[in-house]
C-alpha positions in Angstrom: 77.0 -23.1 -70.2 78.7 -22.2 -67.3 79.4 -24.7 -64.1 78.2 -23.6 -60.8 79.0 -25.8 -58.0 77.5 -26.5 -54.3 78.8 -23.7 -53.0 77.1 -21.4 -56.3 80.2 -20.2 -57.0 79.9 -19.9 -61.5 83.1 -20.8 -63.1 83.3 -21.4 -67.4 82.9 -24.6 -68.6 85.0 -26.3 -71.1 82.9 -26.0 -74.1 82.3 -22.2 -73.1 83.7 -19.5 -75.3 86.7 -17.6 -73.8 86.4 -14.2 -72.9 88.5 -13.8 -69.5 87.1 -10.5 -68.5 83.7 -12.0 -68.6 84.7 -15.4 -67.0 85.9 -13.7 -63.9 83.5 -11.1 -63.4 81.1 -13.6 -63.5 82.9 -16.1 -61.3 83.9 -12.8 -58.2 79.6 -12.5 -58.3 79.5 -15.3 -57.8 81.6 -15.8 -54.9 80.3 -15.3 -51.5 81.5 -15.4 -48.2 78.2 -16.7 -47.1 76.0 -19.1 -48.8 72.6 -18.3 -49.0 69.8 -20.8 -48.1 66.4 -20.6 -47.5 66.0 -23.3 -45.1 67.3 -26.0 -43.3 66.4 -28.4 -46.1 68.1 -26.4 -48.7 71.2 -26.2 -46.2 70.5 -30.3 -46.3 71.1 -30.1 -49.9 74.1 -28.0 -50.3 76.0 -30.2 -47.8 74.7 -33.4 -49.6 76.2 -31.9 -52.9 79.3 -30.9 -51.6 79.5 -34.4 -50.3 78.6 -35.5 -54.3 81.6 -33.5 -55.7 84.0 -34.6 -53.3 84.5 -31.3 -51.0 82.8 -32.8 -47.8 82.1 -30.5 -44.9 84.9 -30.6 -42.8 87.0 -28.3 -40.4 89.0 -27.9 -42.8 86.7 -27.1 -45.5 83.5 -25.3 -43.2 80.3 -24.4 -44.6 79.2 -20.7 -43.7 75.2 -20.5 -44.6 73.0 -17.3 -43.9 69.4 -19.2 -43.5 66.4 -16.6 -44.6 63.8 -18.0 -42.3 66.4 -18.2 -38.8 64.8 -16.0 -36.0 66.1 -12.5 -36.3 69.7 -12.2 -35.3 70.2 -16.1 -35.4 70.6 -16.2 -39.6 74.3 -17.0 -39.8 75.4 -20.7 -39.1 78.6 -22.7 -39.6 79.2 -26.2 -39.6 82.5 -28.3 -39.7 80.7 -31.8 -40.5 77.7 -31.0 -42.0 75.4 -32.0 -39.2 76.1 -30.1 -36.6 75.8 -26.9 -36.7 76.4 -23.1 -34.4 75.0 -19.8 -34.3 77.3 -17.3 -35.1 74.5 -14.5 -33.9 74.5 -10.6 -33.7 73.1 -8.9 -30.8 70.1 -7.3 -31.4 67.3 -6.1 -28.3 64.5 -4.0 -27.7 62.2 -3.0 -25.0 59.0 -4.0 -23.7 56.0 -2.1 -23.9 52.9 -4.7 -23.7 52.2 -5.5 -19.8 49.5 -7.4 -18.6 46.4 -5.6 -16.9 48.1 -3.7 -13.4 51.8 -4.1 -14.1 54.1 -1.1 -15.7 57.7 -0.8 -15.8 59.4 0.3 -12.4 60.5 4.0 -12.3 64.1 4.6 -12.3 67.1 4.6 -14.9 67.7 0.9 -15.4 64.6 -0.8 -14.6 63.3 -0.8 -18.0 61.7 -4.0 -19.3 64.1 -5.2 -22.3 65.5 -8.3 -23.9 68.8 -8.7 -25.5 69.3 -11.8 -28.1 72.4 -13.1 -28.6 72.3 -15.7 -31.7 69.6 -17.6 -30.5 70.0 -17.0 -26.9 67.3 -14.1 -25.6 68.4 -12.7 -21.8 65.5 -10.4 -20.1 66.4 -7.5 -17.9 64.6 -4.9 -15.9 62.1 -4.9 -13.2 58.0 -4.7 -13.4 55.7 -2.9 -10.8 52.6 -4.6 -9.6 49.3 -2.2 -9.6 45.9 -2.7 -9.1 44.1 -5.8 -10.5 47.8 -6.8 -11.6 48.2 -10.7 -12.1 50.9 -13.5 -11.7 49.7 -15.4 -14.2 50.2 -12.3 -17.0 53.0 -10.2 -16.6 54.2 -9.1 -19.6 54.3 -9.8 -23.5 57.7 -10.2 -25.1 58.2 -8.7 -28.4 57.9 -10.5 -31.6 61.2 -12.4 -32.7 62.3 -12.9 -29.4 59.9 -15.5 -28.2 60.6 -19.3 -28.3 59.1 -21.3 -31.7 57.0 -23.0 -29.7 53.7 -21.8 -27.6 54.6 -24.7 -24.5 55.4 -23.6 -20.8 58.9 -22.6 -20.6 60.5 -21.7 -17.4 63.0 -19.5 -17.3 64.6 -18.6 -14.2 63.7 -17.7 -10.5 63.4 -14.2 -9.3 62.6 -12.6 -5.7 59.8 -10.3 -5.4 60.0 -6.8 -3.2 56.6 -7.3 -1.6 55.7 -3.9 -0.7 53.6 -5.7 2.7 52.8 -8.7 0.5 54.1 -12.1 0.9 58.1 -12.5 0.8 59.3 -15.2 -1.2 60.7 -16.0 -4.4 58.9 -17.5 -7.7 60.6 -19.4 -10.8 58.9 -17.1 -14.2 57.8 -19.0 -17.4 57.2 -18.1 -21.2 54.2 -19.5 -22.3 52.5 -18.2 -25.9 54.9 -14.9 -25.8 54.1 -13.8 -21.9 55.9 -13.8 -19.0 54.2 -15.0 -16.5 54.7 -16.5 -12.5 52.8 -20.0 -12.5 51.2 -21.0 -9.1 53.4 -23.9 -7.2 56.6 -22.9 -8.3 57.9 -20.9 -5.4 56.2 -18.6 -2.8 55.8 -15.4 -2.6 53.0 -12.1 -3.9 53.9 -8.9 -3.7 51.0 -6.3 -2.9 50.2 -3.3 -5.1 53.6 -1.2 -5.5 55.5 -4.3 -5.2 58.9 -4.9 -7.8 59.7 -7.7 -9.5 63.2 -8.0 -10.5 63.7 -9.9 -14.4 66.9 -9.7 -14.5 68.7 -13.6 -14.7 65.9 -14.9 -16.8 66.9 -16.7 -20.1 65.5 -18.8 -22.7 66.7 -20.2 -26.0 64.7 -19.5 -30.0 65.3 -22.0 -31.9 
């Protein structure tokens, strides 16, 4: 029976018959540049293992894991003491096309809604346009794998509004359940119907 070891790389074992071909075909599929895990507890495992046989996690020796249920983008992690570990993401993005009753993109090249994740960071650009019936408290409804795990308040940055003859100011936006939205109290400010608000310096993390 062959050995397979933390990492699940397959090497012979001593009792094995030889056949060299075999043996290191075998042992190159195994091999992986990336360990596979399906969760954190697995990852838990694997370190605990290594740990075991005496091949600790170290900066010397990292562990590279891709994790099946990280948010999109976020999948690959490293870690150079087996507690700690970092994102190494790939960009991913996509725009926004769910807006709360009165609001719409703004017109013009560049104002389109859109987030852009970066490992586990998600930035927000664009602008939105207030219409009638439009609301502070339900702007607009981020897309699926780039909202934060949990449904809480989460503010995110300040922006200031083009009023179009409403009330100057500027507001601090929040994530709450997958929407963007402007809570009341935190900043001053309402634009009137063909008002802009800008999105752009707004950031959360997804963990």
């Amino acid at each position: 029976m062959a050995n397979v070891s933390p990492e699940k790389v397959r090497t012979p074992s001593g009792s094995d018959s030889y056949s060299l071909l075999t043996d290191l075909r075998l042992m190159g599929e195994s091999i992986r540049s990336l360990v596979p895990v399906t969760s954190t507890t697995e990852r838990t495992a694997i370190v605990l293992a290594m740990e075991s046989a005496g091949r600790p996690v170290t900066p010397s020796n990292p562990l590279l894991v891709e994790r099946a249920d990280a948010p999109l983008g976020a999948e690959v992690e490293i870690s150079t003491d087996g507690t700690n570990w970092r994102t190494i993401g790939s960009q991913v993005g996509a725009n926004i096309t769910a807006f709360g009753t009165g609001w719409s993109a703004t017109a013009g090249s560049g104002h389109t809604p859109r987030v852009r994740r970066h490992g586990n960071m998600v930035y927000l650009f664009g602008s939105v346009s207030m219409g009638t019936g439009a609301s502070m408290n339900d702007i607009l409804a981020v897309p699926t794998g780039f909202t934060p795990s949990n449904a809480n308040t989460t503010f995110i940055g300040v922006t200031s509004l083009n009023p179009n003859g409403g009330t100057a100011g500027t507001r601090e936006l929040a994530i709450a359940s997958g929407r963007i939205l402007a809570p009341a109290g935190y900043g001053a400010g309402s634009p009137a119907v063909g008002g802009t608000i800008p999105l752009g310096g707004c950031f959360w993390t997804v963990d």
